[in-house]
SEMI-190382 format. One record per residue (C-alpha): x, y, z; residue number from 0. Coordinates in steps of 0.25 Angstrom, whole numbers. Layout:
% SEMI-190382
X / Y / Z / NUM $
...
END
This chain:
% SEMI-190382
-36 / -35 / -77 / 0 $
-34 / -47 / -66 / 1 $
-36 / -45 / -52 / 2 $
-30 / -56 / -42 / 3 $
-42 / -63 / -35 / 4 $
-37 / -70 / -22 / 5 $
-41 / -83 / -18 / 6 $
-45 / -83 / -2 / 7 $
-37 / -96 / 3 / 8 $
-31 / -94 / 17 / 9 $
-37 / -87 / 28 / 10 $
-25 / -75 / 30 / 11 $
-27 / -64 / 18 / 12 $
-12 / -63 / 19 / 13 $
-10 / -77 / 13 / 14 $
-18 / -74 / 1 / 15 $
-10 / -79 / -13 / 16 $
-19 / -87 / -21 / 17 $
-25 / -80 / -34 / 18 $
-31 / -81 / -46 / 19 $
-34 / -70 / -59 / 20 $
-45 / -63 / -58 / 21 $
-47 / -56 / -71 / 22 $
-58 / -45 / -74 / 23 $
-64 / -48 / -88 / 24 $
-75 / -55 / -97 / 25 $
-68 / -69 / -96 / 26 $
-64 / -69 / -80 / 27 $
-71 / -80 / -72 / 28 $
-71 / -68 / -60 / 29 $
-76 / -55 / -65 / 30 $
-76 / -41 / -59 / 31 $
-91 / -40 / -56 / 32 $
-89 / -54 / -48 / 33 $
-77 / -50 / -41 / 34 $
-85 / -39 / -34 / 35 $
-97 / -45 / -34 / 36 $
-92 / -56 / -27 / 37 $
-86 / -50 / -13 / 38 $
-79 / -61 / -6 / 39 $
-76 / -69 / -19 / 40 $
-69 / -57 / -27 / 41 $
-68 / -43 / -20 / 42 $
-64 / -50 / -8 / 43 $
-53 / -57 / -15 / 44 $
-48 / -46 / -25 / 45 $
-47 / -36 / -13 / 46 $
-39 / -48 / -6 / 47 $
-30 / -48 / -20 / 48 $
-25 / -37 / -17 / 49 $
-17 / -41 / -4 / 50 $
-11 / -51 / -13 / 51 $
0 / -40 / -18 / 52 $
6 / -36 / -7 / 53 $
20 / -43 / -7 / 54 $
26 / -54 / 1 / 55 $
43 / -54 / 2 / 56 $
38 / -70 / 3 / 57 $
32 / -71 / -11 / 58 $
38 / -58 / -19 / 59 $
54 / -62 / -21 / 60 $
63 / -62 / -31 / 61 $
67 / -79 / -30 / 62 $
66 / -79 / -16 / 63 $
72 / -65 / -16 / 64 $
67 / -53 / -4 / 65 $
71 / -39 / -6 / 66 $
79 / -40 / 4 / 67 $
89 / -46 / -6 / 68 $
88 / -33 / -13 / 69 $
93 / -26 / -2 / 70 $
104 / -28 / 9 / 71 $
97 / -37 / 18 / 72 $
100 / -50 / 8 / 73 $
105 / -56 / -2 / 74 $
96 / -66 / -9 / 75 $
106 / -79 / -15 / 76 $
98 / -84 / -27 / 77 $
106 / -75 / -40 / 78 $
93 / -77 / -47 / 79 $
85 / -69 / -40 / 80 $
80 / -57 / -46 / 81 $
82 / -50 / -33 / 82 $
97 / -48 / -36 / 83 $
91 / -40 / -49 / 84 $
92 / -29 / -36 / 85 $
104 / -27 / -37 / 86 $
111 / -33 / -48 / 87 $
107 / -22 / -59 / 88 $
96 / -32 / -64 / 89 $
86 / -22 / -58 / 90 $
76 / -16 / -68 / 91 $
64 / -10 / -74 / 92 $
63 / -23 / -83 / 93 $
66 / -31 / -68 / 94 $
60 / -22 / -59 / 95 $
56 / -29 / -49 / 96 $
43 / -25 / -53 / 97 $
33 / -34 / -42 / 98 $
29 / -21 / -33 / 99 $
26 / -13 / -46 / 100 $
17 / -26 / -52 / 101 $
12 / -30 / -40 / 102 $
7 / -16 / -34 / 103 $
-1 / -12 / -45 / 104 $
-6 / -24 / -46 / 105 $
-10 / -24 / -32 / 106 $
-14 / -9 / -35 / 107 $
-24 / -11 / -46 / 108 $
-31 / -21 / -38 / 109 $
-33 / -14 / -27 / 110 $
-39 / -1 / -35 / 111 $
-49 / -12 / -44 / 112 $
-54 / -15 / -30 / 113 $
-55 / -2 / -25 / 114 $
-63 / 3 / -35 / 115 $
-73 / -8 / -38 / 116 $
-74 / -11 / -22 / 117 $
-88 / -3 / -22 / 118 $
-93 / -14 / -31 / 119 $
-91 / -25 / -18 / 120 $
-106 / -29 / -14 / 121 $
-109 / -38 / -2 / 122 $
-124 / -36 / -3 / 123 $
-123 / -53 / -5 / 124 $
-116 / -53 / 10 / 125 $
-128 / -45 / 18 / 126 $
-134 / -53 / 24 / 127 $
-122 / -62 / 28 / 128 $
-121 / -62 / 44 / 129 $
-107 / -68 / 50 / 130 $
-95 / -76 / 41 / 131 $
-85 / -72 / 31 / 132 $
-99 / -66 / 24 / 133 $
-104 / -58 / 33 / 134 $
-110 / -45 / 28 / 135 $
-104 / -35 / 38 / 136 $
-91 / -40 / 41 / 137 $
-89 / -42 / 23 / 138 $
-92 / -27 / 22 / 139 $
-82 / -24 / 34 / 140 $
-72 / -32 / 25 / 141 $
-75 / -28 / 12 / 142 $
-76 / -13 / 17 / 143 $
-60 / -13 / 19 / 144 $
-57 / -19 / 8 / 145 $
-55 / -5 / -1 / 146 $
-46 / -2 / 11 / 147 $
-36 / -13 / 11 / 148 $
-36 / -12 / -3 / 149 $
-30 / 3 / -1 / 150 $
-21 / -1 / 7 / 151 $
-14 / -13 / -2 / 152 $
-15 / -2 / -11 / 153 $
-6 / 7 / -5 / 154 $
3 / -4 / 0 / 155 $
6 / -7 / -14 / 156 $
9 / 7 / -17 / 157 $
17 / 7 / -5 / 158 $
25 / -3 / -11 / 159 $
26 / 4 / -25 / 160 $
30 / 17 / -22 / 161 $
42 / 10 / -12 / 162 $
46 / 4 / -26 / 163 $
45 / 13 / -36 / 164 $
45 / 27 / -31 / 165 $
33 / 34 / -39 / 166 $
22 / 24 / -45 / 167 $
8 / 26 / -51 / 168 $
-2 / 27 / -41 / 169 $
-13 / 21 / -44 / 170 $
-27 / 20 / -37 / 171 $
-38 / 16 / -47 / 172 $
-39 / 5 / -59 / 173 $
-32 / 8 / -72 / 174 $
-32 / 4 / -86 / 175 $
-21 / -2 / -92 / 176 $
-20 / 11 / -101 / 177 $
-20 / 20 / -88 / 178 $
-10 / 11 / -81 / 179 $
1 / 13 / -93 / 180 $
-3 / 29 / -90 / 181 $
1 / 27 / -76 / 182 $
14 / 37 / -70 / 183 $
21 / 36 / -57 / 184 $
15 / 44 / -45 / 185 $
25 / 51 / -36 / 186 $
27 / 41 / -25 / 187 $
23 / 52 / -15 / 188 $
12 / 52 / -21 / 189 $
11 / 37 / -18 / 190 $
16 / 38 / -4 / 191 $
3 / 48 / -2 / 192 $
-7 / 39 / -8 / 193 $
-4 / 27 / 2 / 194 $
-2 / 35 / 14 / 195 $
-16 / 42 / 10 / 196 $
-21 / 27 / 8 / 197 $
-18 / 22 / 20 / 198 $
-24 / 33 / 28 / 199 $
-36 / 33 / 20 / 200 $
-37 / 19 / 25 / 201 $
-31 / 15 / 39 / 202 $
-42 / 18 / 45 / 203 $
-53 / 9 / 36 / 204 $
-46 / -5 / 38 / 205 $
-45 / -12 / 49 / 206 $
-33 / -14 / 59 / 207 $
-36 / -30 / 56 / 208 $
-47 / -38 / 52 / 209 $
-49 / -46 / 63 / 210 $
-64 / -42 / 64 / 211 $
-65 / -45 / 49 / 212 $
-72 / -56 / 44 / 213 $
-59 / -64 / 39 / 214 $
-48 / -60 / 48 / 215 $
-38 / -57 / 38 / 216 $
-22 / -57 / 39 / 217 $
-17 / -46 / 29 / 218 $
-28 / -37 / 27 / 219 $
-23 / -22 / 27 / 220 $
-27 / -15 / 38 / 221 $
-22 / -3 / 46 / 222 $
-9 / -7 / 50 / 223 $
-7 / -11 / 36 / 224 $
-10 / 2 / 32 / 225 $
-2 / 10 / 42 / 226 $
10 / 3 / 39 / 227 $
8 / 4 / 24 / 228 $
8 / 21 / 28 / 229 $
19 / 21 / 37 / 230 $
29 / 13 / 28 / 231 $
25 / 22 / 16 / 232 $
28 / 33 / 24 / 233 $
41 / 29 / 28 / 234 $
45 / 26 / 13 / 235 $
39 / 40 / 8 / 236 $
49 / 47 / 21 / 237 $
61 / 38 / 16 / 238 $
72 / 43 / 7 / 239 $
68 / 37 / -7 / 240 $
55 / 45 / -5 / 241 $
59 / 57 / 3 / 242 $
70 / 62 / -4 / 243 $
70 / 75 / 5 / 244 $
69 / 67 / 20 / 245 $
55 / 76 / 21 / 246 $
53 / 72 / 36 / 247 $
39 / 75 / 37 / 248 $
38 / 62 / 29 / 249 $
47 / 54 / 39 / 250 $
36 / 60 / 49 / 251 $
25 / 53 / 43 / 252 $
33 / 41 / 41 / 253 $
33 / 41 / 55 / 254 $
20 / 44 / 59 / 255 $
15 / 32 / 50 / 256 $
24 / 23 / 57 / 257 $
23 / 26 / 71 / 258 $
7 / 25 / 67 / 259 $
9 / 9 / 62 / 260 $
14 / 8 / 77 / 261 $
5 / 14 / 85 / 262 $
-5 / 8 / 79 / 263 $
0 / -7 / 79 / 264 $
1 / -2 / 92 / 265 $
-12 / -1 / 95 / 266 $
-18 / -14 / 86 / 267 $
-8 / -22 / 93 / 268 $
2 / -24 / 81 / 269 $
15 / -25 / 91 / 270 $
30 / -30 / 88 / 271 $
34 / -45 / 92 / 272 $
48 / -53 / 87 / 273 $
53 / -52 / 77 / 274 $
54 / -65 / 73 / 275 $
40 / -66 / 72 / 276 $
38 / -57 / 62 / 277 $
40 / -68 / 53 / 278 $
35 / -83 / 51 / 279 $
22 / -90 / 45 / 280 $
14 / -83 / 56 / 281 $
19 / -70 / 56 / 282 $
6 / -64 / 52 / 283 $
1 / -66 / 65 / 284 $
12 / -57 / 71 / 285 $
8 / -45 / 78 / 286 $
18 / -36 / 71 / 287 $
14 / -39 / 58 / 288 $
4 / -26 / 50 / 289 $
3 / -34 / 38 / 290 $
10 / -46 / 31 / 291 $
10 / -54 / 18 / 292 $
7 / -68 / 18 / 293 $
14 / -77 / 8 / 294 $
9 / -91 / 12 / 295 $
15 / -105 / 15 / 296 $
28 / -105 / 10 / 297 $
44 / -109 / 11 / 298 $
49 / -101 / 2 / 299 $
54 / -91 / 8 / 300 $
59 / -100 / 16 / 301 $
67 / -109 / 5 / 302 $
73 / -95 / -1 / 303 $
79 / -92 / 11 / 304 $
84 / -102 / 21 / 305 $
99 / -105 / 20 / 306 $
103 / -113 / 7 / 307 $
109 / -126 / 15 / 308 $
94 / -129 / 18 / 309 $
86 / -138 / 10 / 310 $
80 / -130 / -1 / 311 $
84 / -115 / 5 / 312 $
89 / -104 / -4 / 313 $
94 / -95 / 3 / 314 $
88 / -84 / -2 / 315 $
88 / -70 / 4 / 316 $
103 / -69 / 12 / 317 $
103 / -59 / 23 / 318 $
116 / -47 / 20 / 319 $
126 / -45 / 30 / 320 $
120 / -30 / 27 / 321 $
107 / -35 / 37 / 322 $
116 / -40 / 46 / 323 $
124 / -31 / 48 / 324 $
111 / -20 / 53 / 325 $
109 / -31 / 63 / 326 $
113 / -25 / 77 / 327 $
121 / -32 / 90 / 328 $
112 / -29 / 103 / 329 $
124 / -25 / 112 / 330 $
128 / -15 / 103 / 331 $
118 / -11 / 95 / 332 $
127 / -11 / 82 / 333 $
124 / -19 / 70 / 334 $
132 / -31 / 65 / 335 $
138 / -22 / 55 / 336 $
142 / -11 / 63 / 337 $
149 / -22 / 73 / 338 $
154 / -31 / 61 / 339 $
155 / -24 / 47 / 340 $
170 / -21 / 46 / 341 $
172 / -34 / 52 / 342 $
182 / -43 / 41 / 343 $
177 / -53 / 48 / 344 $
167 / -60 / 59 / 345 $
168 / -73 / 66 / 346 $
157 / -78 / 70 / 347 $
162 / -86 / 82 / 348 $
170 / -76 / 87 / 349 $
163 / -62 / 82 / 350 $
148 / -68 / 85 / 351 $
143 / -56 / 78 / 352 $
129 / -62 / 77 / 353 $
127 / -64 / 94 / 354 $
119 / -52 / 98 / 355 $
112 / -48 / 85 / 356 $
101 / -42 / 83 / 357 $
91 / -55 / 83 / 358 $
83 / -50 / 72 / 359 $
96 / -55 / 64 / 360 $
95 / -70 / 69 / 361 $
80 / -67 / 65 / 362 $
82 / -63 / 54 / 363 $
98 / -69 / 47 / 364 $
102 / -83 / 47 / 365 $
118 / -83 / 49 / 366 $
128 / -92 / 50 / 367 $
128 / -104 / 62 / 368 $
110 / -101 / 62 / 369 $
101 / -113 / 60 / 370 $
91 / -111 / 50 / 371 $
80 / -114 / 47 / 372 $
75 / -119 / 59 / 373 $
75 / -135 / 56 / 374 $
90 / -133 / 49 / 375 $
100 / -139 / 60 / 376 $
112 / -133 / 53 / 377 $
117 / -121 / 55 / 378 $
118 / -112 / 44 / 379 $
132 / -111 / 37 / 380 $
135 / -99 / 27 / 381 $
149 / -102 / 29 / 382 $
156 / -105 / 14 / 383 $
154 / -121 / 11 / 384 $
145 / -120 / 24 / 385 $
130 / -128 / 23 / 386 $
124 / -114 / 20 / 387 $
133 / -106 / 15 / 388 $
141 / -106 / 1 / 389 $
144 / -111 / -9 / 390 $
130 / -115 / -7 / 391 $
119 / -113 / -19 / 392 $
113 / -100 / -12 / 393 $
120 / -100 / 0 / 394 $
121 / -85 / 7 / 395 $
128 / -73 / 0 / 396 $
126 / -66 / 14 / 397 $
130 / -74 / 25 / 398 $
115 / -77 / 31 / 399 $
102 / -81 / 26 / 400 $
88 / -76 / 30 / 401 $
79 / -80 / 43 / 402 $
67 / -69 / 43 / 403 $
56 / -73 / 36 / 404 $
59 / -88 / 34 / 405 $
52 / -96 / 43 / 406 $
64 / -105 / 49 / 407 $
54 / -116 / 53 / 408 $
51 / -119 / 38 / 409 $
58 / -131 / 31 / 410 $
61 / -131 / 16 / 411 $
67 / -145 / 15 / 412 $
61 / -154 / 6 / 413 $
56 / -164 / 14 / 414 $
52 / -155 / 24 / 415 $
47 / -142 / 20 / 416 $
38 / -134 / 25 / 417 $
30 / -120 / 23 / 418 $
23 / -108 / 32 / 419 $
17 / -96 / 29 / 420 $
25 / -83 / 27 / 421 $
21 / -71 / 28 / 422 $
28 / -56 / 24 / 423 $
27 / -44 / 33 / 424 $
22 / -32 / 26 / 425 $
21 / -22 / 39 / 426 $
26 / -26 / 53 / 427 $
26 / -16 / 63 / 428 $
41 / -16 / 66 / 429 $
43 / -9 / 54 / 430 $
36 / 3 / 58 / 431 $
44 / 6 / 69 / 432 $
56 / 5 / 61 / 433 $
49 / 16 / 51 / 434 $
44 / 25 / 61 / 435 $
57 / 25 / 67 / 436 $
64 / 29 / 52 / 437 $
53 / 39 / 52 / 438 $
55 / 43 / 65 / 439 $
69 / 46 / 64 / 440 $
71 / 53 / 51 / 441 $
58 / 61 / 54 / 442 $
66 / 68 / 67 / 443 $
80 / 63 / 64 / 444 $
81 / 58 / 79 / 445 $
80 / 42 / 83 / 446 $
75 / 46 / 96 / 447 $
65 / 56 / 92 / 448 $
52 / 51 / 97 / 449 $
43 / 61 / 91 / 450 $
27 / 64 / 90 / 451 $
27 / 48 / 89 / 452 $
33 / 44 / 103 / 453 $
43 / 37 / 98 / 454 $
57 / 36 / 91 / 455 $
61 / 31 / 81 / 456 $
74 / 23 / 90 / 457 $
61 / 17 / 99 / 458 $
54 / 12 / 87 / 459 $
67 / 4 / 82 / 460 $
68 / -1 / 96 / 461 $
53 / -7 / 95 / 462 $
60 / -16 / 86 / 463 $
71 / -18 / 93 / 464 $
63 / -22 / 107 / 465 $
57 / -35 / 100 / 466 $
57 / -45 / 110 / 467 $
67 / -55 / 100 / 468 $
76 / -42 / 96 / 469 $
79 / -34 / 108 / 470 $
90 / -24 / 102 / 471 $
95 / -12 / 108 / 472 $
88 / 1 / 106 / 473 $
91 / 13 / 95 / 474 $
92 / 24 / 101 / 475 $
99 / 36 / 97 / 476 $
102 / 42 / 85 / 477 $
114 / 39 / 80 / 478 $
115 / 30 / 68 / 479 $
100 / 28 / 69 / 480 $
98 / 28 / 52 / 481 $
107 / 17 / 50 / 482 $
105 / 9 / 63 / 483 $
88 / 12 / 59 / 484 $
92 / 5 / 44 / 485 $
97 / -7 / 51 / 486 $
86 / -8 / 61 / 487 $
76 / -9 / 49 / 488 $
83 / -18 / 41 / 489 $
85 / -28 / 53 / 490 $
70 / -26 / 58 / 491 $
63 / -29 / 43 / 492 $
75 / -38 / 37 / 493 $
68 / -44 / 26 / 494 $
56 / -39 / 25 / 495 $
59 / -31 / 13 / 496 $
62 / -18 / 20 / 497 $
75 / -15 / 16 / 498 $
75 / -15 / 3 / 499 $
67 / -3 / 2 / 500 $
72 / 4 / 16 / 501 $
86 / 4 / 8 / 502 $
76 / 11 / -5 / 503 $
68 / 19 / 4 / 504 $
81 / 27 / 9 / 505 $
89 / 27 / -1 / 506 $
101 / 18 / 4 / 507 $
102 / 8 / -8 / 508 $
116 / 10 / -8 / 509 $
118 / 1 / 4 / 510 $
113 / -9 / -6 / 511 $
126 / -9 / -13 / 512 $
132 / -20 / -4 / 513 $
127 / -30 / 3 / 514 $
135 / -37 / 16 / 515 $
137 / -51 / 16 / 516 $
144 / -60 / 27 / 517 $
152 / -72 / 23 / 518 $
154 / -85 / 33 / 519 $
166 / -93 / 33 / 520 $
173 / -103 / 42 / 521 $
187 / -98 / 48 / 522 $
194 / -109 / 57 / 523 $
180 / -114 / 63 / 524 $
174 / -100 / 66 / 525 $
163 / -93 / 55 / 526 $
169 / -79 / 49 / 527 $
161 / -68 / 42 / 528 $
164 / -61 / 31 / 529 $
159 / -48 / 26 / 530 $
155 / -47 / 10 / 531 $
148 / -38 / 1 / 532 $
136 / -42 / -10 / 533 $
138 / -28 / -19 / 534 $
125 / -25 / -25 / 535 $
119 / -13 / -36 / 536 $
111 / -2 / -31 / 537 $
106 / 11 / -39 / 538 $
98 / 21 / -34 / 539 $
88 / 18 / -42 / 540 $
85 / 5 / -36 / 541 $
78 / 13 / -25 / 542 $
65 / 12 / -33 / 543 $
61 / -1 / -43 / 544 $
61 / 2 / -57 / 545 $
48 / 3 / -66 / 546 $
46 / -10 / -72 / 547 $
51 / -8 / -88 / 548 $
35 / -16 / -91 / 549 $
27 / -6 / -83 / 550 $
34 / 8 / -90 / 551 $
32 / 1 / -103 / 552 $
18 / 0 / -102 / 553 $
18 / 14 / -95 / 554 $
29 / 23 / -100 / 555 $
24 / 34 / -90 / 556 $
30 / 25 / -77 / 557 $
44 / 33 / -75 / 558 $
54 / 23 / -72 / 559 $
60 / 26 / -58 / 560 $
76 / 33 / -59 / 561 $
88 / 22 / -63 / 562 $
79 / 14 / -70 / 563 $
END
């Protein structure tokens, strides 16, 4: 059995990567008796390996690739990539896209080795130890929440199972081999019920931060983590891929557990702010953030996705025409595809049909006349023949390339490249309002209804919408409200792989079928668009990942999931 042992090297526990084996038998360098013999040097570190598991969008790719490639919200250039497997019929149980499956138990049997060898942690050797990183009362403070967070990541993992693959085995102690390969798939009702008990069997036993603690740690789990963690699982489990009858009383909860995410950043001063500062190198900082994912010094990110015609960018991950189009005009509160879509054709000059958008777009988009990144001084061309556009290597099969998450002050040329931290969001707070007010409304099927909970769900969207750099219009109403909702979401957490799984967890993949694209050309001096139409494969049972062929094999008792 091997167990990852972290090695401490930065100050932030977010920013924890480096590793090395730690294996449990007669030839190991680093027994079992000395990992928990020795507190800070091993327990310390194994329950920190742990938090290594939980996924970063920044590191976890496909060539570059984001889920969001898998959906509507782009289409990622390289053919290569195995995120066009999707799609293309190249999908299945001997490709499986098996990372969550792999990875969460993994995570899983780690947490349940510490949790049950935990009572052998001894800091007898710390007693007399008064002030420092040593010091004897505040190392049993820290080591006496140590079962919790481990709890907690253990439950986020199942969350992020059981949005996967629908029923899974539920697993809370060790196993032997031979008992794995026995293992079946529990109800994911039943899963659902064992992380909402978790987390309030534990809310109340960590911290709201660690700021009393002896290091003050980034990235720990604490309540907020724990409340988010239950109030997205309760949104998925009152969705329609796992409420098949629309049972309100599950939409109730959903919105009780969200509405209690907000009240209570409420209270520990967890408050909106721009939205353009939800990301960058220092985003950990910002006060909207519950819990993010560190993934160090890097460019990357940065060299995937800025605009081929840039020295060393790829492209990467193409924002659709389908995103734009849920973008909304502020003086008429309709989208760009209510106002545009059976338009032939748009020019730019004459038409302007990207004035008085929504500024989450020009936040978030890069389009035609835009300079980007920042130190680029020519204006980005898609038009055909154009300095970024095709026939270009990797030029856009969309129209536009990506802005949010790269950090636009990063260069990637040769002689002059640079780096910065990045940083994946995991829970933000603005996504809670946008639950509760799903909740909201198909609890009491009424936008405006305010309820027990003093507010509708038209007044949370409009949080959002007040930021100080968006400032739309109001919802109000509830004519529409479902499909005007669905494009609020999908503006408000582009890219931060939502949408693959909204479009799962309420059973709309048909909508992945098509995917809008807009084509720029030049017409006697002024730029047209054009509409077109990426075609792309979707069955049903798509709405779950398969089984991965290796793991039935070894355990004929995992019943692969319908389709498959």
């Amino acid at each position: 059995m091997k167990i990852k042992q972290l090695i401490i090297s930065v100050p932030f526990l977010f920013a924890l990567s480096s590793c090395v084996d730690l294996d449990y038998n007669e030839l190991g360098l680093r027994s079992e008796e000395w990992v928990y013999e020795s507190p800070l040097e091993g327990v310390q570190r194994l329950q920190i390996s742990v938090y290594t598991y939980i996924p970063s969008s920044f590191a976890i790719n496909e060539q570059g690739a984001l889920l969001s490639s898998a959906c509507d919200e782009s289409d990622f250039v390289n053919q290569a990539s195995n995120i066009h497997k999707y799609y293309n019929g190249g999908w299945s149980p001997l490709t499986p896209f098996s990372y969550t499956w792999d990875n969460g138990y993994r995570a899983i049997s780690e947490a349940n080795m510490f949790l049950e060898k935990i009572d052998k942690i001894s800091l007898e050797e710390y007693r007399n130890n008064v002030g420092g990183t040593t010091d004897y009362e505040l190392l049993k403070q820290k080591f006496a929440l140590f079962p919790y967070e481990v709890r907690a990541l253990r439950a986020y993992y199942y969350f992020e199972l059981f949005k996967t693959y629908g029923d899974v085995p539920l697993v809370t102690n060790t196993l032997t081999t031979a008992e794995a390969n026995t293992l079946v798939r529990d109800p994911y009702e039943e899963v659902i019920r064992f992380i909402v008990d978790e987390c309030d069997a534990i809310v109340e036993h960590l911290p709201v931060d660690y700021k009393t603690q002896i290091s003050r740690d980034i990235g720990r789990t604490n309540q907020a983590f724990v409340l988010a963690l239950k109030a997205r699982t309760l949104l998925y489990a009152a969705s329609p891929l796992f409420n098949p009858s629309n049972d309100r009383a599950k939409w109730e909860l959903a919105a009780a557990a969200n509405k209690a995410v907000i009240d209570k950043c409420a209270e520990w001063g967890i408050t909106l702010g721009t939205y353009q500062a939800l990301w960058g190198n220092d985003n950990y900082f910002n006060k909207e953030i519950l819990f993010i994912r560190g993934s160090g010094v890097r460019n990357d990110f940065e060299i995937n996705n800025y605009p081929v015609g840039v020295e060393n960018a790829n492209s990467g991950n193409c924002p659709t025409q389908t995103l734009v189009d849920a973008y909304e005009y502020k003086s008429t509160g309709k989208s760009f595809g209510e106002t545009w879509g059976s338009s032939q054709t748009i020019n730019m000059q004459n038409d302007k049909p990207f004035d008085d958008l929504d500024p989450r777009f020009s936040m978030t988009i890069v389009r035609q006349g835009d300079k980007w990144p920042l130190y680029n001084t020519n204006p980005i061309d898609v038009i055909q023949g154009g300095r970024n556009g095709a026939p270009l290597f990797n030029a856009t099969t969309t129209g536009y390339y990506l802005k949010k998450y790269c950090d636009g002050s990063l260069n990637i040329s040769t002689n002059n490249s640079s780096s910065n931290r990045h940083n994946w969001i995991i829970f933000r707070l603005g996504e809670f309002y946008l639950n509760y007010a799903e909740a909201m409304y198909y609890s009491t099927g009424n936008a405006e209804e305010k309820g027990e909970f003093e507010m509708s769900a038209n007044e949370a969207i409009n949080v959002l919408r007040d930021r100080s750099d968006v400032k739309m219009p109001h919802f109000s109403g509830n004519d529409g409200f479902e499909e005007r909702y669905r494009r609020e979401r999908m503006v408000e957490l582009a890219f931060e792989n939502h949408r693959f799984w909204d479009v799962r967890r309420w059973k709309i993949g048909e909508k992945l079928r098509t995917v809008q694209t807009m084509n720029f050309r030049n017409d006697e001096g002024s730029v047209v668009m054009e509409r077109s139409v990426i075609n792309r494969q979707w069955e049903d049972k798509y709405y779950f990942y398969p089984i991965p062929y290796t793991e039935r094999y070894k355990n004929p008792n995992l019943e692969q999931n319908p389709g498959w």
